[in-house]
C-alpha positions as CSV (number, residue, x, y, z in Angstrom):
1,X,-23.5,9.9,-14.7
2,X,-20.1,10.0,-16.5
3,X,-17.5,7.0,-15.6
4,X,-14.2,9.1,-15.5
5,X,-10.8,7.2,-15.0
6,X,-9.1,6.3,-12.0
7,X,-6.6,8.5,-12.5
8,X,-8.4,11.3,-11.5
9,X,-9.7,9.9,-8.1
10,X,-6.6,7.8,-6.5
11,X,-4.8,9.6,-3.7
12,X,-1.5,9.1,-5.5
13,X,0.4,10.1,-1.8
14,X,0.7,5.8,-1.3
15,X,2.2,5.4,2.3
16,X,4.3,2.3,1.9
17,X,6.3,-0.3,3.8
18,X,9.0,-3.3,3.1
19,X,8.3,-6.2,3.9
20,X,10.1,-6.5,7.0
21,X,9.3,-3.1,8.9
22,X,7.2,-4.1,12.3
23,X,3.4,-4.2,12.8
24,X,3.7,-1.6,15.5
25,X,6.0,0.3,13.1
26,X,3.2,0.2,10.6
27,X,0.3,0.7,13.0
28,X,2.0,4.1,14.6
29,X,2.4,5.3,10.4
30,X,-1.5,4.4,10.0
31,X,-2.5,6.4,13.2
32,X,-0.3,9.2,12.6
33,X,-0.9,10.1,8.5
34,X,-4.8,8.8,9.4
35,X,-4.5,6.0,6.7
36,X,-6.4,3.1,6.7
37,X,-4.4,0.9,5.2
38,X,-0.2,0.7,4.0
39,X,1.0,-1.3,0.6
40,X,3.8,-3.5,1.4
41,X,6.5,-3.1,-1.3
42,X,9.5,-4.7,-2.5
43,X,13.5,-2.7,-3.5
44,X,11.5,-2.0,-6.9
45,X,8.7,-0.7,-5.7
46,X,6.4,-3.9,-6.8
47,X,3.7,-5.0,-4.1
48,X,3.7,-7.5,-2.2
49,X,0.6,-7.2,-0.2
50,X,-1.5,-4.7,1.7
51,X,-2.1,-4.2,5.6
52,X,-5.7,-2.7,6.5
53,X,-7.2,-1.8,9.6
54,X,-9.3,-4.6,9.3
55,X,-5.8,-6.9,9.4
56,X,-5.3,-5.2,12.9
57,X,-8.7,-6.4,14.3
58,X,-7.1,-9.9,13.3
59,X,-3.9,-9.1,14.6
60,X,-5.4,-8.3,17.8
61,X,-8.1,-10.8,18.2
62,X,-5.1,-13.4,17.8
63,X,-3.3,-11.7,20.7
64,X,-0.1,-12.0,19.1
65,X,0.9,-8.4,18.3
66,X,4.6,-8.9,19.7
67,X,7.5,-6.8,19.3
68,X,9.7,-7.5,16.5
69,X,6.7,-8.5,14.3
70,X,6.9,-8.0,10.4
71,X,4.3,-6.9,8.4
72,X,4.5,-9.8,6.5
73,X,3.0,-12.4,8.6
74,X,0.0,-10.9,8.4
75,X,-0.5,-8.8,5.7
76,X,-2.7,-9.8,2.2
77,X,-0.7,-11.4,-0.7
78,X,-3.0,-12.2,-3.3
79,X,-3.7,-8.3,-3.8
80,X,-6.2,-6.9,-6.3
81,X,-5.1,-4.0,-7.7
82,X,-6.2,-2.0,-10.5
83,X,-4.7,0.6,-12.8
84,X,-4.8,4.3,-13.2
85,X,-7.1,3.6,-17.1
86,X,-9.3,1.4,-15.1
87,X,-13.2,3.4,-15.0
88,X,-14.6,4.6,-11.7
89,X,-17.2,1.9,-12.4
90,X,-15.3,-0.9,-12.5
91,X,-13.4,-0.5,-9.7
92,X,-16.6,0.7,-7.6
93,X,-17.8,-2.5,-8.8
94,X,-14.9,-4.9,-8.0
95,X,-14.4,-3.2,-4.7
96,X,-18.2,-4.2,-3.7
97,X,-18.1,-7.7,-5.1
98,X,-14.9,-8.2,-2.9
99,X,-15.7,-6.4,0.1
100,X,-12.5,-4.0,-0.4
101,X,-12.4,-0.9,1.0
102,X,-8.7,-0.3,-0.6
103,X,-7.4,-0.9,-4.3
104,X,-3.7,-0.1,-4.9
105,X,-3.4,1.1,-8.3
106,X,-0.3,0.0,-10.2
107,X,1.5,0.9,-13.6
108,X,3.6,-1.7,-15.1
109,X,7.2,0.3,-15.5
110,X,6.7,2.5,-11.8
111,X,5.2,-0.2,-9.3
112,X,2.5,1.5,-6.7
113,X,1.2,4.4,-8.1
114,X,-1.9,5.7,-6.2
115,X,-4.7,4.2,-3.5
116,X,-8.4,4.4,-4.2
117,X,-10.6,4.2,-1.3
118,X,-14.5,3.9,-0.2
119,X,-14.0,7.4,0.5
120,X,-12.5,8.3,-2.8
121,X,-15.4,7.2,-4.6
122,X,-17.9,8.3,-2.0
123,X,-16.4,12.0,-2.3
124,X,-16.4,11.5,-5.8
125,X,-20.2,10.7,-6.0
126,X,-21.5,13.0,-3.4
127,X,-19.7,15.7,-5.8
128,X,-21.9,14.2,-8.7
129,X,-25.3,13.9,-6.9
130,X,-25.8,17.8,-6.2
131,X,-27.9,19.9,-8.0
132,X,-26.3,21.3,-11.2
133,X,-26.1,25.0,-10.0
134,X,-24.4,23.8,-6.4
135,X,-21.8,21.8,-8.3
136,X,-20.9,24.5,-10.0
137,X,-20.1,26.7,-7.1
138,X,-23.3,28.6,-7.6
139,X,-26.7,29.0,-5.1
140,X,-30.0,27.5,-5.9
């Protein structure tokens, strides 16, 4: 199989979120635009962490979703992220040694450029694992 770039994968349509706006806030975003996660971002675009789904179940197992809560009590600092030059491989491969189900990708001069997800790279492989003639549109 051919390792393409990152680039060509990332869904580049990055919902994002200062570090001040609510939980709920962020929560109704997530449910509404069926995301699974939202990249917390400074003035100049520069992350500052990542809220996930899987955050929530913390957020909620703690029972202390109040009102007035920022997402940056409880979102992820210490983010991975990866670039848009970065091969499909490696970041299939750093997202399984982690656990992650969500890279932000980055560029050094514009901040948050894209999102690459499990389902990114699922799609992408289940596009590479048909037969040659179905990929192509044509009938076997």
């Amino acid at each position: 199989m051919e390792d393409i770039f990152v680039a060509r994968l990332m869904s580049s349509d990055v919902y994002t979120v200062g570090p001040d706006t609510l939980v709920e806030d962020a929560a109704t975003a997530m449910l509404e635009r069926d995301i699974g996660s939202v990249v917390v971002v400074n003035e100049s675009n520069r992350i500052c962490g990542i809220l996930t789904g899987t955050d929530f179940v913390k957020i909620v197992s703690e029972r202390k979703p109040k009102d007035q809560t920022p997402v940056s009590r409880y979102m992820t600092e210490d983010v991975v992220t990866g670039s848009a030059q970065d091969t499909v491989h490696e970041m299939a491969e750093l997202m399984t040694d982690h656990g992650f189900q969500h890279v932000p990708i980055v560029d050094e001069t514009e901040g948050v450029i894209g999102m690459l997800s499990t389902t990114d790279l699922t799609a992408y492989l289940s596009r590479q694992d048909q037969p040659a003639g179905l990929a192509a549109g044509g009938e076997e």
